[in-house]
N, C-alpha and C positions, 0 to 999 in steps of 0.2 A: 301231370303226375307229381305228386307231392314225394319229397325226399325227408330219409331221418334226419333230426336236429343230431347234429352230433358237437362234439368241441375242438377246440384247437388244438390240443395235445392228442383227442384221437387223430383226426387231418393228416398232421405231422405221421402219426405212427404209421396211418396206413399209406399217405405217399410216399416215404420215405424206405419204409420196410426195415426191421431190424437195426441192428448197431448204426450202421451210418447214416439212420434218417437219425439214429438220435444227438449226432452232433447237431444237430438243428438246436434242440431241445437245449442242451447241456454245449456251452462254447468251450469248456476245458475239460470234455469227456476224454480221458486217459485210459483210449482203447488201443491195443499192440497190433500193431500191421500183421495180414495174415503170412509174411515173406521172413517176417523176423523169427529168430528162433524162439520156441518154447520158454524159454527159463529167461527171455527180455523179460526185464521189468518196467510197470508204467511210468514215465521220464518225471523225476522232481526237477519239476519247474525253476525251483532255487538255486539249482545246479546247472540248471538247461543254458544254453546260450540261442538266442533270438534272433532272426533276421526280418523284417519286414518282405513282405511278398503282394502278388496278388495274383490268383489265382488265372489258370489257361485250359483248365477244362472246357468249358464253358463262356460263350460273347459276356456274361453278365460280370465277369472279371472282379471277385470277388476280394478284398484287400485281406490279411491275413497276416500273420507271423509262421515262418519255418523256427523249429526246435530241432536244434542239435542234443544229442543225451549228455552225458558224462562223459562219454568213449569218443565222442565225437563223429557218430551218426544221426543223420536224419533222421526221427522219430516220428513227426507230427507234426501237421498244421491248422492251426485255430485262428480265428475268425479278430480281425482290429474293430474293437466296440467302438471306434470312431467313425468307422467305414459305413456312411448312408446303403453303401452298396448291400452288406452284408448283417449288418448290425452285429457283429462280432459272435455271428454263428455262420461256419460252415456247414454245406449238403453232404451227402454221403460220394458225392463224386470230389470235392473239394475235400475234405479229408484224404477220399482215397485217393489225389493227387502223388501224395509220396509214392505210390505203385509204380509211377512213373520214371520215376530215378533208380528204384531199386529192379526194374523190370531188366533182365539179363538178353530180352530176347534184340535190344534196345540196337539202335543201329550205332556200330562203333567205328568206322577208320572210313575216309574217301573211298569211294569205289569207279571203276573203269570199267565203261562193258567191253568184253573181249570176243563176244558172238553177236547173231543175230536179235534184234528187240522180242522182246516178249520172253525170253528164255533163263534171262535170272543168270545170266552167263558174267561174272565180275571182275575183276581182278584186283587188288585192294594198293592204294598206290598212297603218295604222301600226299598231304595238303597242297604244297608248292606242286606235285606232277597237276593236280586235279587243276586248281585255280590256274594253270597255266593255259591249260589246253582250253578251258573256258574261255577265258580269256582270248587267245587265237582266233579260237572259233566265234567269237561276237566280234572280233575286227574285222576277218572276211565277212560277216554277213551286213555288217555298217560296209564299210565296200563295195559289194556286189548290188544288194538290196537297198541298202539305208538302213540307220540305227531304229525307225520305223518297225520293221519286221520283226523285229524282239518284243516280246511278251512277258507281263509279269500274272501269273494267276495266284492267288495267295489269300492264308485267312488266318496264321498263326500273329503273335503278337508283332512279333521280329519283319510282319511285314514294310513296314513304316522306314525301315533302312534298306530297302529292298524298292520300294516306291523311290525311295529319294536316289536309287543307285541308276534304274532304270531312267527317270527325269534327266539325269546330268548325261547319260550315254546318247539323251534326245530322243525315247521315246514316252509316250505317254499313253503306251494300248495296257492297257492295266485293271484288271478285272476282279472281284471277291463270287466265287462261285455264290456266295449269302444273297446275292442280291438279284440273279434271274432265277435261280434255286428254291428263293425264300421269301422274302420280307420287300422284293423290290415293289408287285403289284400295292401293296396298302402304302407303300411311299408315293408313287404314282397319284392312288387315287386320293391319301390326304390333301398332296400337293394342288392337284386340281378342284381341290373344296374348301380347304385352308389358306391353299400358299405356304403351307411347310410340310415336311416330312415329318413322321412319328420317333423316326430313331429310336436310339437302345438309350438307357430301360426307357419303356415308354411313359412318359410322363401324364399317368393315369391315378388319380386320387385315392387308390383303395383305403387308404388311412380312412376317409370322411366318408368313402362312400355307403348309400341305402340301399344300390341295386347294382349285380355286377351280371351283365349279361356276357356269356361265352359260347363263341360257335367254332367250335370244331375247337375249341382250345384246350388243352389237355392238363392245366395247373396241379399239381402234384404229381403228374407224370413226367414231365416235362424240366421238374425242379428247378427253375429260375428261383434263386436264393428270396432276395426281399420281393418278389413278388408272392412265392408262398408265405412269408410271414407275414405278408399281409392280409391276403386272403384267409391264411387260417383264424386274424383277427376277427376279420368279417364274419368270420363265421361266430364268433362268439358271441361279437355284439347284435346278432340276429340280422345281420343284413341279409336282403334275398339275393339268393343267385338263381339266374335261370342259363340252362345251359342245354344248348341244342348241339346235338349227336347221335349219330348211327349205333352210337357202341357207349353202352352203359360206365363211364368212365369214373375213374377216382370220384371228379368232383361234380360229377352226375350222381353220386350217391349222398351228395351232403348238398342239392342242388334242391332248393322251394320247389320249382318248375323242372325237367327232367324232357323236353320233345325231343324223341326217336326219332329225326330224321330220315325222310328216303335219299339216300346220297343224290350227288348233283343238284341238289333243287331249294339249296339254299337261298338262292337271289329271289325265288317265286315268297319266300317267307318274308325278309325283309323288305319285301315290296308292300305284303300285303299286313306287315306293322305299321308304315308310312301311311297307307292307306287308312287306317284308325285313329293314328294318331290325329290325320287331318282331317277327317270328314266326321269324328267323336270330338272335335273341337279339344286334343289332348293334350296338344304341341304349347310350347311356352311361346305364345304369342307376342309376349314383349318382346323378348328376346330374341324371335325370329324377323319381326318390323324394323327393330335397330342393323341387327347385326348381317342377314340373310336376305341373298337376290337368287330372285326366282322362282316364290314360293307359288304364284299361280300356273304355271307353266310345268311347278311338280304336280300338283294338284289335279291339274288334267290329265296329268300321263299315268297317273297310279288309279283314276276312276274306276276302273273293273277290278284291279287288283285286290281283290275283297277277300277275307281268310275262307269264301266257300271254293274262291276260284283258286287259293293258295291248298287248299283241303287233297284236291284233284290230283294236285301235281306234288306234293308234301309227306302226304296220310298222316299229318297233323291235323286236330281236329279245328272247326272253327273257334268252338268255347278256346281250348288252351290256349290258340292264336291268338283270340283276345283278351284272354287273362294276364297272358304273360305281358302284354301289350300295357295294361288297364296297370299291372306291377310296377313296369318302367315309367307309368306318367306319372303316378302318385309319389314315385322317389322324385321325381322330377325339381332341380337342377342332380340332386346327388345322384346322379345315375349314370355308368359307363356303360356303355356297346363295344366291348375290347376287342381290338381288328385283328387281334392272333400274331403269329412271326411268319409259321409257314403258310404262305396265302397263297401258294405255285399248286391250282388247285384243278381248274379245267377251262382255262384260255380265254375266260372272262372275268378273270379274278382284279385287276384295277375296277371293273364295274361295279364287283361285288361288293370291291371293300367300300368304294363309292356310297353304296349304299350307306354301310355302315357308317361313313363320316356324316351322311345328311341323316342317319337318325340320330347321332350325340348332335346337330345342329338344332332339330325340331325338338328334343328335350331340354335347350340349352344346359348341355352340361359344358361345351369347349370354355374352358378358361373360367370355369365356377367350381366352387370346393365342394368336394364330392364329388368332381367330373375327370374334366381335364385341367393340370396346371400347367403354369408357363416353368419350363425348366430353364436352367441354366448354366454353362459350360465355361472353365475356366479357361483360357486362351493358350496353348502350348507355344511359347517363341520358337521361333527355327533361329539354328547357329547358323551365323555367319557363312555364307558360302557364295560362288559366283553366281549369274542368274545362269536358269535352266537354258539350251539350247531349244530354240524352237522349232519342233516339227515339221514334217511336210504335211503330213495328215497323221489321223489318230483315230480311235474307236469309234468314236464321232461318224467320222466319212462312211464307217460299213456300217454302224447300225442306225443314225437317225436320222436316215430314209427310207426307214421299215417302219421302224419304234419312235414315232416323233419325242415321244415324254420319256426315254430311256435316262433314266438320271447320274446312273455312269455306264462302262464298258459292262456288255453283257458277255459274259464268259462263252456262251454259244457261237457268237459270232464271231470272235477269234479263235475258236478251234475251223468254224468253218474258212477262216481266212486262211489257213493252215493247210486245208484239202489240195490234192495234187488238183481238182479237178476248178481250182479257181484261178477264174480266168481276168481277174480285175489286175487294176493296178497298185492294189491293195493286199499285198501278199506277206503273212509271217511266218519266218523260217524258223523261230527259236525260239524257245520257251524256257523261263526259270518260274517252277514250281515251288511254293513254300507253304506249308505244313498245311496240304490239302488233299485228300487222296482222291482226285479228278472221276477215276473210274467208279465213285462209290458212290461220289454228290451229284455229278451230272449225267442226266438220263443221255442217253443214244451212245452206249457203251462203244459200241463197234466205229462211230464215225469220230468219236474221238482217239482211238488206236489207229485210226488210219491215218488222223492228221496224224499224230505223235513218228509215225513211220515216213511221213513226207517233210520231218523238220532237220534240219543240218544240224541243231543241237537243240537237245532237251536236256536239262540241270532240275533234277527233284530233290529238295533240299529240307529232311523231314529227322522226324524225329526214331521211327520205325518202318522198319520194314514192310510198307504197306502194299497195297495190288500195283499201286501205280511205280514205284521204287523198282519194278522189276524191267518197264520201258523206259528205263532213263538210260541215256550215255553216260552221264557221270552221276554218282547220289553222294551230298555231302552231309555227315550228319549234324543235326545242330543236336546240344547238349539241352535239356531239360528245362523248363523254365525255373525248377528250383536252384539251378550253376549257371544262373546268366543273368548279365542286367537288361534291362528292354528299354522300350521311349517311355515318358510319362504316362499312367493313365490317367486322363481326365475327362469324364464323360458326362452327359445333361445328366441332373437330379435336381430335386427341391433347391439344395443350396450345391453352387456349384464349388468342385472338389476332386484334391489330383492324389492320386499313391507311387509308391516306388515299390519297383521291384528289383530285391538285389541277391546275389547268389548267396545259398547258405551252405555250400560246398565244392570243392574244385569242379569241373567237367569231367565224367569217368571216362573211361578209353580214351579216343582220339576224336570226339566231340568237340567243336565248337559253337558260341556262341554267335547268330544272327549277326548282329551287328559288328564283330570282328572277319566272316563272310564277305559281307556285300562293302569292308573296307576295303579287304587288300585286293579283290576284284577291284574295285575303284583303282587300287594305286594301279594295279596291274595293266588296267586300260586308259591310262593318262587322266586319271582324274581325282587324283589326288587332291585337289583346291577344296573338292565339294566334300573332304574328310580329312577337315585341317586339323580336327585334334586328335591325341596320340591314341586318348583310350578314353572308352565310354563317360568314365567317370569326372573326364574333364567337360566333354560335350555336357552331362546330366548337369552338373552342378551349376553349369554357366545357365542352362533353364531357369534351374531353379530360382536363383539368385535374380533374373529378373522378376519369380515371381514372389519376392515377397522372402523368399527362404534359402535352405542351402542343402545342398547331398547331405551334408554331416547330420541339419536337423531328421532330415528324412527318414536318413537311417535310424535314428531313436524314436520315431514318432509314427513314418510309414503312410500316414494318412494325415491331408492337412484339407480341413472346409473354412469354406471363406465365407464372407456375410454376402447377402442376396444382392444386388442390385440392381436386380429389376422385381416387378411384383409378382406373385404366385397367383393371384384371381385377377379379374377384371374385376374393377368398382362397379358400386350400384351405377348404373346409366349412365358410363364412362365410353366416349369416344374412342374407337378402337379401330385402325386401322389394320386390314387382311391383306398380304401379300399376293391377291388375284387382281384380273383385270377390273373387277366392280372395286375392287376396295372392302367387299364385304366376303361372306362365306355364301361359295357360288353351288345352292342347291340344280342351278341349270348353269354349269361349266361353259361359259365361254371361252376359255382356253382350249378343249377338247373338241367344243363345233369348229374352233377356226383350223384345228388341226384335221379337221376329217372326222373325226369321232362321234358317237349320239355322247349328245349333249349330259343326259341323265338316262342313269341304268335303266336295260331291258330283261325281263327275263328271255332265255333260249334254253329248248330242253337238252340235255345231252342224251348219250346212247347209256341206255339200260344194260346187263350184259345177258346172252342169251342165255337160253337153255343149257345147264350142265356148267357154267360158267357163275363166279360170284368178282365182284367187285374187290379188287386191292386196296385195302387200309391200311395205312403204316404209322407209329407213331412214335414214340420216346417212349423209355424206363426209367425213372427215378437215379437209381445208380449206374446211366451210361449215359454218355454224351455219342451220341450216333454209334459209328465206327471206332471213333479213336478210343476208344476206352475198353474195348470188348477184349484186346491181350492183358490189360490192369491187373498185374496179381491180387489183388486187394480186390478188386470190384466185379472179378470173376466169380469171386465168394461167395458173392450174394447172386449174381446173375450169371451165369455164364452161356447161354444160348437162350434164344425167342423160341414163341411157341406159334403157334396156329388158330387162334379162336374162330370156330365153327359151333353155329346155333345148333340144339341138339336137334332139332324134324332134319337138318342137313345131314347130321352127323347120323341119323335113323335112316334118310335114305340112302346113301353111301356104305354103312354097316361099318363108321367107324368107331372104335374105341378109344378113352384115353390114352394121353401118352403113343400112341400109336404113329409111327415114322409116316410121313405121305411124302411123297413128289408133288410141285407144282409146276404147271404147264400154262403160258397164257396164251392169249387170241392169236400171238405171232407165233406159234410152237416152240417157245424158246423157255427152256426146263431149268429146273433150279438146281444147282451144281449139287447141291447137298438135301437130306432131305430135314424134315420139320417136324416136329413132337404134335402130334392133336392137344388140344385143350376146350374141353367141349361145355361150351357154356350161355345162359341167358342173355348174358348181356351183349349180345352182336344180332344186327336184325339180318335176315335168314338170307338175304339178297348179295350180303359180304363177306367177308373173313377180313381177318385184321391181326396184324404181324409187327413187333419191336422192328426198327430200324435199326444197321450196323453190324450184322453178324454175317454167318456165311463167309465167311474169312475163307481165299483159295491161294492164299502165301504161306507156303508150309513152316516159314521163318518165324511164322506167329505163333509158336506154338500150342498156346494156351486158347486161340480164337480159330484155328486153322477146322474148318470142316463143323464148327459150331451152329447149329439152326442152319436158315436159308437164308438168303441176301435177296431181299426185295429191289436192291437196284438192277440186280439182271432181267426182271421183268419188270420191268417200267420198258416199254420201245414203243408205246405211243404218247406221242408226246402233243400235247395241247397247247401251239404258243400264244400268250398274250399281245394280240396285235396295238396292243397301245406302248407299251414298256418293255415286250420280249420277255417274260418272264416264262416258265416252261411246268406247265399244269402237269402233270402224272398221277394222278387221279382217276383217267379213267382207261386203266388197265383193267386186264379182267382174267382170276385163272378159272383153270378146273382140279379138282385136288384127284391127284391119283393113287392111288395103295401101293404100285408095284413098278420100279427104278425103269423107264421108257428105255433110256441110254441102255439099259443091259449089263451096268459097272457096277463093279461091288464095292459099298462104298465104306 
């Protein structure tokens, strides 16, 4: 199905929506927060004072400047035009970052619970009461248990001091919900094709590229900063995108190709591209003799996978299967197969993405311009401090004798190490949480409330009042990323390249900042060596200074790129060594057969959902970053609850209307707290519905998200795990939409 040509400044408008996609557009749009009064005026710049920042909405960590006005408020953040990251435009969630500071609903003073978990029961106490009792309570459990049993789960910036607090108390079970949640499968399956992981930002050519293929990736909804300004390039300079999806998406509509997938049945597609590639003689041949082991042994195993047997299991036709196929060989080296972030899709998702690293292999695009580039990462020194104490065991022992290729702690198995009902020697008592709302990211809602009820101490250490904040024993707030400094960011890009972030206003209430936290916990439990210096900014600068620069330049400049040194393509016919067992890119993984595993993807069908039942799709909004964003005074503006898309013969046999409230119910009978707007439209095939992620807020503290749409994470409870990495698919849930409140509440 062919898509309109559209341009780059449409792209923008329509991903972004309204005012805040147009800070994309425009890096010094002078738009007034919707939280400030009427008669603010837009900040002169000449007057403004500046801070260097970089942004925490979003992993893509976007570099920027904080503007203080005249009066000496926060007003605004724009985009550092040195920042590879950003190119010195903000998204409409990075603008509306400041919402964040000025948000009242914002968690202000230590708290103590004084009743039973779950009940939001507090009592508000000082810093010194809170870190004390912490403290206590992590020396009985090093005591009783071992420093072992303690738990760091975490995904805000500030975790970095939090990792290194946890290391020195001597454990190392230490987990990012991101990575069995999300992006862990496609590191798996890179690793086992490359020898490296993809990481953030994924170091994919869109600058050069001719062809961008996208499965299940939602670009422009999704708003990764320089990923859309790159794609909306592509789009100008006529590059094709083919973009395979269930649901008619942003860049489904500005997409050459357009195939409507039938959910689950991705892997039978790129089986049966492989299959073209190699039997229409399509695959770059050189490139596959030099570089690629394995290529007959693929060859035989994709024989039947033909786009008629892909047709079957698909209802992609075979012409489009091979068009779009015939698309990607003719770009060929310039052609990406981009592996997505969220790949936790249905418990064969390392295979999947598998696939997809052996088709950029058979178009050699890895490591050619227009493909994949070699990125590059500038090296952060650690301060001085004692070595780590070494463990008795660590995440390692519980999970990779399940998940051979898990490549760190899967957050699943430390809650399960947590359950009353485990009986190992492998037991954690105590959890510190940072800036992650556990109950929203990870599926099996109820077995994570049960660990959190079996641990001697839980410490939730957030920014707001979130679902999880109400089962902690103690919640401390950390202040804003806008009133705090954090660790350097420096992350792979074209050229590699670090930012600072520094506060552009005191902490309001009785906030603090991350890494003043996880210090005086340190002094608090003898470990004072591993936090020799007084205040951040002594630690920061002493980085610096080895690398090249100084806090002081930082602070004026914010963003520093260094020259490359190493090369961004592979030479014509240059020797090239691959981090796998052949040395080459292992289209038949030997790393995987010696582990147990098929060597090279298989398709398996999954379950359809029955009669009366439609499949769960969930995805991103341009102006919300999951959960965390949905209280945003600013970004409420533009979105403030999800809807429901339902095809209309659905919505005709059902007898529903727009806008019209439903209940959802899925295959477990477990209903949605709140109910959901109808939105009845084309572009969802009739077999699904599909829902924004992060809403349905049941913390009445949030005032602004509280009872907003439904929350798709209460129905996810079947869970799909990736037996190779633990990764946890939720994909194949399934409701039924109901008209009228089951529970019998009025809501």
């Amino acid at each position: 199905m062919g898509g309109k040509k559209t341009s780059r400044r449409d792209f923008i408008k329509i991903s972004a929506l309204g005012a805040g996609g147009l800070a994309l557009a425009n890096p010094i749009l002078n738009w007034v927060p919707s939280f400030f009064p009427k008669e603010e005026k837009p900040i002169d710049e000449s007057k403004a004072k500046k801070f260097p920042t970089f942004c925490e909405i979003c992993f893509w960590k976007c570099a920027g400047f904080t503007y203080l006005n005249e009066d000496g408020k926060i007003q605004k953040i724009i985009g550092n035009e040195n920042d590879p990251h950003s190119n010195g435009r903000f998204c409409p969630r990075g603008t509306g970052g400041v919402g964040m500071y000025y948000d009242n609903d914002r968690l202000k003073t230590p708290l103590l619970r004084v009743e039973e978990k779950g009940e939001n029961v507090f009592k508000k106490v000082s810093w010194d009461e809170a870190l004390d009792f912490i403290a206590n309570k992590m020396k009985k459990i090093s005591k009783q248990f071992g420093p072992e049993s303690m738990a760091l789960l975490y995904h805000a910036s500030s975790g970095s001091y939090f990792k290194h607090l946890l290391h020195a108390y001597g454990s190392s079970n230490i987990a990012k919900p991101s990575y069995a949640q999300c992006l862990g499968p496609r590191e798996a399956g890179f690793v086992a094709t490359y020898g490296t992981s993809v990481s953030s930002p994924e170091p994919v050519d869109i600058k050069n590229t001719q062809c961008l293929v996208l499965i299940g990736n939602h670009v422009g909804e999704n708003m990764h900063n320089g990923y859309v300004q790159e794609v909306s390039e592509a789009i100008d300079r006529g590059a094709a995108i083919i973009t395979v999806d269930p649901r008619f998406s942003t860049i489904a509509s500005k997409s050459k190709y357009w195939l409507p997938i039938k959910p689950a049945t991705d892997l039978a597609l790129l089986l049966s591209w492989i299959h073209v590639l190699i039997y229409e003689d399509l695959y770059d041949k050189k490139y596959v003799e030099k570089y690629a082991f394995g290529l007959e042994e693929l060859k035989l195993h994709v024989k039947t996978n033909t786009p008629e047997w892909a047709y079957s299991i698909t209802d992609i036709k075979p012409e489009l299967i091979r068009n779009a196929a015939y698309e990607m060989a003719k770009a060929s080296p310039a052609v990406i197969v981009h592996p997505g972030r969220h790949t936790t899709w249905y418990g064969d998702d390392t295979q999947r993405t598998r696939a997809i690293a052996i088709l950029n292999a058979l178009l050699g695009s890895y490591g050619r311009k227009g493909g994949w580039y070699f990125p590059e990462t500038k090296e952060v020194p650690e301060y001085p401090s004692p070595a780590y104490p070494h463990p008795h065991w660590s995440w390692q022992d519980i999970t990779k004798p399940t998940y051979k290729s898990a490549g760190t702690g899967i957050s699943n198995d430390l809650i399960k190490a947590s359950l009353p009902d485990n009986k190992s020697e492998h037991k954690i008592k105590g959890w510190l949480v940072v800036g992650t709302d556990l109950l929203s990211t990870i599926p099996g809602r109820d077995i994570t409330i049960k660990a959190i009820k079996n641990l001697d101490l839980f410490v939730v250490v957030d920014t707001m009042p979130m679902e999880i904040t109400g089962y902690a024993d103690v919640v401390l707030p950390e202040c804003t990323y806008l009133e705090r400094y954090d660790d350097i960011r420096s992350n792979q890009h074209r050229y590699p390249n670090i930012a600072l972030r520094m506060p552009a206003a005191e902490p309001r209430w009785d906030s603090k900042p991350g890494w003043w936290i996880a210090r005086e916990l340190a002094i608090r439990l003898g470990l004072q060596d591993y936090f020799k210096w007084e205040n951040v900014e002594e630690e920061l600068d002493w980085k610096f200074k080895q690398m090249g620069t100084s806090l002081a330049e930082m602070q004026k400049i914010g963003v520093k790129v260094y020259e490359k040194e190493k090369k961004l393509y592979l030479n014509e016919d240059e020797d090239y060594f691959f981090n796998t067992d052949t040395g080459k890119i292992e289209l038949y993984s030997l790393d995987l057969e010696t582990k147990g595993y098929d060597p090279m993807p298989k398709y398996t069908a999954h379950k359809q959902p029955d009669p009366g039942f439609y499949r769960l799709i969930y995805g991103r909004a341009p102006m919300h970053t999951f959960g965390r964003t949905s209280n945003n005074p600013n970004l409420v503006d533009l979105k403030s609850e999800n809807e429901l898309w339902v095809n209309p013969k659905i919505a005709k046999i059902l007898g529903l209307e727009p806008s019209q409230k439903v209940w959802l119910r899925n295959q477990d009978k477990v209903v949605s707290s709140f109910p959901i707007k109808v939105r009845i439209t084309e572009r969802i095939r009739h077999d699904s519905v599909y829902m924004v992620h992060g809403f349905g807020k049941t913390n009445k503290n949030l005032t602004r998200a509280y009872g907003k749409g439904a929350n798709d994470s209460e129905l996810i409870t079947n869970i799909k795990i990736d037996p190779i990495m633990g990764g946890t698919g939720m994909r194949e849930n399934f409701v039924e939409i109901l008209i009228t409140n089951p529970k019998q509440e009025v809501i």
